[in-house]
C-alpha positions in Angstrom: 0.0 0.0 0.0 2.9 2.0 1.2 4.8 1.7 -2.0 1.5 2.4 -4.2 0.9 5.7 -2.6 4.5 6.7 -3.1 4.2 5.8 -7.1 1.1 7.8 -7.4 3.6 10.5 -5.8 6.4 10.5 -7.7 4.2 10.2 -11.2 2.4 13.4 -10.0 5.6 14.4 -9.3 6.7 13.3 -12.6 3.8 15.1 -14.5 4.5 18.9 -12.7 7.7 19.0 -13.8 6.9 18.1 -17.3 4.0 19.9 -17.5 6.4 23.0 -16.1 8.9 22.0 -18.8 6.0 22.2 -21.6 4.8 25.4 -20.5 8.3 26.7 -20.5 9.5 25.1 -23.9 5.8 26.3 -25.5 6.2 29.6 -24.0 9.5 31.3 -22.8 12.1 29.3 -24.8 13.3 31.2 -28.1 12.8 28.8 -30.8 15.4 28.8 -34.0 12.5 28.1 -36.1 10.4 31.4 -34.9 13.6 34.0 -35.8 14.7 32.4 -32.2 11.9 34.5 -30.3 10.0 32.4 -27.7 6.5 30.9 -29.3 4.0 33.5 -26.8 6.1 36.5 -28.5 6.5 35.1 -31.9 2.4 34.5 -31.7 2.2 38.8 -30.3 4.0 39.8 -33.1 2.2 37.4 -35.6 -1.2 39.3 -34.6 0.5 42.7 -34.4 1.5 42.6 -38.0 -1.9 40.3 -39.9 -3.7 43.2 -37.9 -1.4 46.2 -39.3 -1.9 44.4 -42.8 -5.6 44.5 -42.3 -6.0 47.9 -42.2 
């Protein structure tokens, strides 16, 4: 029982962390692909310029 509870701790565990990696590779992380700008900044200045081009 002992050692069932601790494996259901260290996969949450397991899961924060990568779901903190994602967040931080998805988000924050320049990207050589995107001009190396992190994705949320690359997305801003995607909008910024289809809305300039728009009128």
């Amino acid at each position: 029982m002992l050692a069932a509870r601790q494996s259901r701790s260290e996969t949450e565990e397991v899961q924060q962390q990568l779901e903190a990696f994602h967040l931080d590779y998805n988000t924050f992380r320049p990207h050589s692909s995107l001009g190396y700008l992190p994705p949320a900044q690359a997305e801003m200045e995607f909008y910024e310029h289809m809305e300039k081009k728009a009128g």
